[in-house]
C-alpha positions in Angstrom: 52.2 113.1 -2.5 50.4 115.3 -0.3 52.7 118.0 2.1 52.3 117.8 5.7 50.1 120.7 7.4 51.8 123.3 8.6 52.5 123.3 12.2 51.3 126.4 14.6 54.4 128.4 15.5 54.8 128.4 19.5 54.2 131.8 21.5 58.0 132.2 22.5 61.2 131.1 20.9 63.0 127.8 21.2 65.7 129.4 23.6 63.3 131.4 25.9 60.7 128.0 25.7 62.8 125.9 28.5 62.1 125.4 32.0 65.1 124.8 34.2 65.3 121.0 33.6 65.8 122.2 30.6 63.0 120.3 29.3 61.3 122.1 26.2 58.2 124.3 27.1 55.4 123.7 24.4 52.9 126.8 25.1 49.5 127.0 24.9 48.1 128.5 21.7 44.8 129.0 23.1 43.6 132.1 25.1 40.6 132.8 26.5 38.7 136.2 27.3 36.0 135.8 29.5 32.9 138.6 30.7 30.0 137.9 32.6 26.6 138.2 30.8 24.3 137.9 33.7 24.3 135.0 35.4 26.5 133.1 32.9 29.9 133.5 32.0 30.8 134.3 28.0 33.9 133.0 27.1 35.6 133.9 23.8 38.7 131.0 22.6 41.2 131.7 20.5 43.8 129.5 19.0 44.1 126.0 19.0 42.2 123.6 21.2 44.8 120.8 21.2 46.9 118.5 23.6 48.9 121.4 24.7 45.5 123.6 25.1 45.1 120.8 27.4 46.2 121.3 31.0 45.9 125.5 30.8 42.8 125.8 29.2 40.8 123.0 31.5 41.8 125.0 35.0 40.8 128.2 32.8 37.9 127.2 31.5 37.2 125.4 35.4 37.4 128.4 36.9 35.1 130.5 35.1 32.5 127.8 35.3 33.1 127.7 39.4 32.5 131.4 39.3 29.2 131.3 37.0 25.7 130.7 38.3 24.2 129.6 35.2 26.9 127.9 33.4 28.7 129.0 30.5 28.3 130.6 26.8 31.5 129.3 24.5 32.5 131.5 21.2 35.0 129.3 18.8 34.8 131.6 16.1 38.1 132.2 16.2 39.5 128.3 16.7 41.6 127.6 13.7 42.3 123.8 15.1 40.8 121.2 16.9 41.5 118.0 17.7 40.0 114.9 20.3 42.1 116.6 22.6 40.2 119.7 22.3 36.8 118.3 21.7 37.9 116.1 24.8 38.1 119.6 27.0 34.6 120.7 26.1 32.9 117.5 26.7 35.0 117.4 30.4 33.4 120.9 30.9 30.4 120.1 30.1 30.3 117.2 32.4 31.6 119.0 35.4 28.6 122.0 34.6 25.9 119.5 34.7 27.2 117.8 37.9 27.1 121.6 39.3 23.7 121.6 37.8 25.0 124.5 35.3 25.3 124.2 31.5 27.6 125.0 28.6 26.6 126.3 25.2 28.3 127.5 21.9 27.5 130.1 20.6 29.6 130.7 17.8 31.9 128.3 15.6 34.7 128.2 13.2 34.3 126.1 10.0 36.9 123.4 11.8 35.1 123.0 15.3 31.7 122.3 13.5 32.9 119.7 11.3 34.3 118.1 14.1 31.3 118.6 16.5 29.7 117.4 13.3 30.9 114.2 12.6 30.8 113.2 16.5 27.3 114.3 17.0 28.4 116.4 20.0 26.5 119.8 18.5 23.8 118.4 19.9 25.4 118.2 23.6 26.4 122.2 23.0 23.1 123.6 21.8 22.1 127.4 23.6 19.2 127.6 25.2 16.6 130.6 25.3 15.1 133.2 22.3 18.2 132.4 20.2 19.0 128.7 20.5 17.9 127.9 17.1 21.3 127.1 16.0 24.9 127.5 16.5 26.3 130.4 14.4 29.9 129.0 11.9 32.0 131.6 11.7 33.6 132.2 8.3 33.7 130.7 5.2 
């Protein structure tokens, strides 16, 4: 029988994670660094894009394309999971740039966003534009 996947372990510990309803706090394991390149923004994600991802990383990832003039330039090299969740965030982005009349590209990939972007055809949505827009680098093995 196969063993479940391990989980991600959360940011904080069980007794610091609670909010005063004492609800549990799940935290975001996704971080974003973000520099400006010109007149697009180049963002560099981290972590898992993921229901919990969810709520932070949209406003994040929002905010940076309200600020851009161009749109945006994604790098998931370093996403070790994603789910329709987080393929759900980047296809919301990518609506709201185009209805700004800015774009979002990837750049750069893990092994576990292409497949996914693979199997939905949504590489195709993603794809940079310019000299280098031949392909959309994997990162790692």
């Amino acid at each position: 029988m196969p063993e479940p996947a391990p989980r991600a372990q959360p940011l904080v510990s069980p007794e610091v994670a609670r909010v005063d309803s004492g609800a549990p706090f799940v935290p975001c394991r996704a971080t974003v660094a973000v520099r400006q390149d010109g007149d697009r923004a180049s963002v560099v994600v981290r972590g898992e894009l993921d229901f919990d991802a969810d709520r932070w990383l949209r406003t994040d990832l929002d905010d940076v394309l309200s600020r851009s003039v161009d749109g945006i330039t994604l790098d998931l090299g370093a996403v070790d999971f994603c789910d329709c969740a987080g393929l759900n965030i980047l296809l919301t982005l990518r609506k709201r740039a185009l209805e700004q009349g800015r774009t979002v590209a990837i750049r750069a990939v893990s092994p576990t966003v292409q497949r996914l972007l693979d199997l939905t055809g949504a590489d195709e949505l993603f794809q940079p534009q310019g000299p280098l827009s031949d392909r959309i680098d994997t990162v790692g093995p």
